[in-house]
C-alpha positions as MATLAB code, in Angstrom:
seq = 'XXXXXXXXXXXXXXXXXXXXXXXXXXXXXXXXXXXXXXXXXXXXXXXXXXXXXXXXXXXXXXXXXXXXXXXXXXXXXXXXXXXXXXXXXXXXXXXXXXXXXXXXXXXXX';
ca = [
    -122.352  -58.719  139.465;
    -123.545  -58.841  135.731;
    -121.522  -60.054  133.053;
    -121.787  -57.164  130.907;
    -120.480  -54.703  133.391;
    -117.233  -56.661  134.052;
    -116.810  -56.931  130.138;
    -117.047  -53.433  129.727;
    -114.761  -52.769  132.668;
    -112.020  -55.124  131.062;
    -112.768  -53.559  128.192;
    -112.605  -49.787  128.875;
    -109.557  -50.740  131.486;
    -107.535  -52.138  128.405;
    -108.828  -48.922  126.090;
    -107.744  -46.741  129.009;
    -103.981  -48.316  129.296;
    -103.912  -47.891  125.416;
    -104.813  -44.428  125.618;
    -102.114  -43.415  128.436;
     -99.504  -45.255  126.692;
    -100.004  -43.198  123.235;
    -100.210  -40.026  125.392;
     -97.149  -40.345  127.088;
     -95.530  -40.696  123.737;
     -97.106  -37.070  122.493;
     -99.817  -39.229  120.342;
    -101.957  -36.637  121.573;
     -99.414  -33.457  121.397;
     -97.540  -32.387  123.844;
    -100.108  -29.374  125.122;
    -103.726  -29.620  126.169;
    -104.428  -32.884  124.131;
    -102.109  -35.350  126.830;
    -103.423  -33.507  129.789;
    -106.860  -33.565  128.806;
    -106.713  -37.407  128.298;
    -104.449  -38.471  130.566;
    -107.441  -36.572  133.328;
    -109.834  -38.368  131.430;
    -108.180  -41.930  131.710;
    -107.347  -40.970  135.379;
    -110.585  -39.959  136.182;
    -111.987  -43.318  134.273;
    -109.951  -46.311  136.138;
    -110.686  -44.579  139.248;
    -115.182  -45.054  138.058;
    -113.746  -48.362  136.933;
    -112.620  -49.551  140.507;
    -116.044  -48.162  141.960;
    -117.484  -49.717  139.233;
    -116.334  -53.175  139.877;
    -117.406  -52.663  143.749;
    -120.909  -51.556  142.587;
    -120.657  -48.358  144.241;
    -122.735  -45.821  142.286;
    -120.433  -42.896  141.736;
    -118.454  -45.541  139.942;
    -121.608  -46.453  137.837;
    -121.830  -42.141  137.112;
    -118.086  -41.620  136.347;
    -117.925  -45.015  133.841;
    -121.109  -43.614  132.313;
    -120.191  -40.368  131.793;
    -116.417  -41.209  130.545;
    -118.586  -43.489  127.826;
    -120.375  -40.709  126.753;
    -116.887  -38.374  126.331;
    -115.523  -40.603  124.563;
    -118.110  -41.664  122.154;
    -118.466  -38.339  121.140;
    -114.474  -38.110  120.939;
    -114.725  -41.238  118.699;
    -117.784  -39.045  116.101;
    -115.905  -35.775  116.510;
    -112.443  -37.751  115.051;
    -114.710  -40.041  112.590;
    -115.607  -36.101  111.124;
    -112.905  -35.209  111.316;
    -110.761  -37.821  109.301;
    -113.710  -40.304  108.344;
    -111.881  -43.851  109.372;
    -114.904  -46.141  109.796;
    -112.094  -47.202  112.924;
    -113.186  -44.019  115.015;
    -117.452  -44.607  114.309;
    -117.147  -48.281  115.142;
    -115.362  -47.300  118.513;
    -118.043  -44.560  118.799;
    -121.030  -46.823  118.337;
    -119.114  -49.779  120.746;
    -118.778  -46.926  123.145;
    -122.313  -45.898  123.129;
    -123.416  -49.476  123.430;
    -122.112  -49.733  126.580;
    -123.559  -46.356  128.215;
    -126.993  -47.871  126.696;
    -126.073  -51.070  128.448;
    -125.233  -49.309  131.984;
    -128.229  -46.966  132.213;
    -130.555  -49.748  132.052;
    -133.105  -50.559  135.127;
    -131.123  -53.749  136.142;
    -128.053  -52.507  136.358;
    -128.923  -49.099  137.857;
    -130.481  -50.792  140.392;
    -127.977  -53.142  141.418;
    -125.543  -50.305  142.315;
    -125.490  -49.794  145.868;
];
């Protein structure tokens, strides 16, 4: 396994707890907001898992939760411009540059 891809697994895993944590206490509001994220963080740790086992629909579900919430992260930073929300962004879309790569597209079984 690379390096990278178990960083950003730790890393996404931690971002993930975070993000079900503030949802269950209405961070999100108590409507469409929580469900939509608590799906999303659902729907990540389970790409995580596949992820870490090199299977490739865990490769297409960690890449594709990378590129929701990147653009979560710009569509906030316009929202309320906190350089917090475009440093996330750009960290987010670091890693789906990282994970399309050759190397580690072909590594996934």
């Amino acid at each position: 396994m690379l390096p990278g891809v178990a960083g950003i697994a730790m890393f996404l895993l931690f971002l993930t707890l975070i993000n079900v944590f503030g949802a269950l206490q209405d961070a999100f509001g108590t409507g469409a907001g929580k469900i939509g994220v608590l799906c999303l963080c659902t729907m990540l740790v389970a790409g995580l898992f596949g992820l870490l086992r090199m299977r490739r629909w865990g490769w297409a579900i960690v890449c594709g939760g990378c590129i929701l919430l990147s653009c979560g992260y710009f569509y906030g930073y316009r929202l309320s411009h906190r350089p917090f929300y475009l440093v996330q962004g750009f960290f987010m879309m670091v890693f789906f540059l990282y994970l399309v790569r050759m190397e580690v597209r072909d590594r996934m079984v």
